[in-house]
C-alpha positions in Angstrom: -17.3 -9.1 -8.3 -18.5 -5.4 -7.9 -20.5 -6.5 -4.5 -17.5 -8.6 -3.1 -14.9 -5.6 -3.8 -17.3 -3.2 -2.0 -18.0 -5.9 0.6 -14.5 -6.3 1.4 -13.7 -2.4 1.4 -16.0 -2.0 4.1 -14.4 -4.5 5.8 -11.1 -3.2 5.6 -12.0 0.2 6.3 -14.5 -0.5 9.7 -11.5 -2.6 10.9 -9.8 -1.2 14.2 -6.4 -3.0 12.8 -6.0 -5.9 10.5 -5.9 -8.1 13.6 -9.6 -8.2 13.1 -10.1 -9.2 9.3 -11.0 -12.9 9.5 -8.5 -15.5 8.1 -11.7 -17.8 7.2 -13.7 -17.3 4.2 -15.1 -15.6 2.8 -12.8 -12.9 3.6 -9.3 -14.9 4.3 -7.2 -12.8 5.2 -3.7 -14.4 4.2 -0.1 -12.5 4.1 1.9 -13.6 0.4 5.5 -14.8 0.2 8.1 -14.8 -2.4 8.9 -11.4 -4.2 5.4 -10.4 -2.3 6.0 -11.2 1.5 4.9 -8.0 2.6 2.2 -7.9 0.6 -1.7 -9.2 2.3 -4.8 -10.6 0.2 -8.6 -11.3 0.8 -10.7 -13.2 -1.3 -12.9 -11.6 -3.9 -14.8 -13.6 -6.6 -12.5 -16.6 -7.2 -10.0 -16.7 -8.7 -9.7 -13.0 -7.7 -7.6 -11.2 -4.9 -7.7 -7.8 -3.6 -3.4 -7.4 -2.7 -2.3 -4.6 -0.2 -0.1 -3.8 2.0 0.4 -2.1 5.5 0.9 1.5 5.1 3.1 2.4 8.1 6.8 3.6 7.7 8.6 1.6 9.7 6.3 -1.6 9.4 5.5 -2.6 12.3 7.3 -5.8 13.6 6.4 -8.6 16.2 9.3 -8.9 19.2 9.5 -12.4 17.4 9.4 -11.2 13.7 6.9 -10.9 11.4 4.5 -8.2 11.0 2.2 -6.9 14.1 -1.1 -7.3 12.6 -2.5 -5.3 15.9 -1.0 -2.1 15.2 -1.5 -2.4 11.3 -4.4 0.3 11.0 -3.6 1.8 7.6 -3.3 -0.1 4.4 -2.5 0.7 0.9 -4.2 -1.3 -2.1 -1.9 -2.6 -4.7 -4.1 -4.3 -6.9 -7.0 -6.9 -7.7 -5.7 -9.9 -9.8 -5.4 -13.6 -10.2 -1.9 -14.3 -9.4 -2.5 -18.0 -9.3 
């Protein structure tokens, strides 16, 4: 799992905004919902996750709600786990 976190990392971090992380695997890119809806995930080594969030103070919010994925350009980790 070692290469996929690092993988991913680099991913996250050569990103312009999270508007270009791929929703496909292997990455998938896919926000959560319930008590985590503001919360994001890729894919690691499965069962595995890599959570995080945007890290902007006010989020920042489509016209038509939800979260503007193209001016999300800093991100916090929250954790790796299977939350399945």
């Amino acid at each position: 799992m070692e290469r996929d976190i690092a993988t991913r990392l680099a991913l996250l971090r050569n990103a312009p905004a999270l508007s270009a992380v791929p929703r496909v695997p292997p990455e998938r890119l896919h926000q959560l919902k319930g008590h985590r809806k503001n919360q994001f995930a890729i894919d690691l080594t499965h069962p595995f996750r890599l959570v995080f969030v945007p890290d902007h103070k006010p989020l920042p919010l489509r016209d038509e709600g939800g979260i503007d994925l193209t001016s999300v350009t800093s991100i916090m980790i929250v954790e790796i786990v299977d939350y399945h």
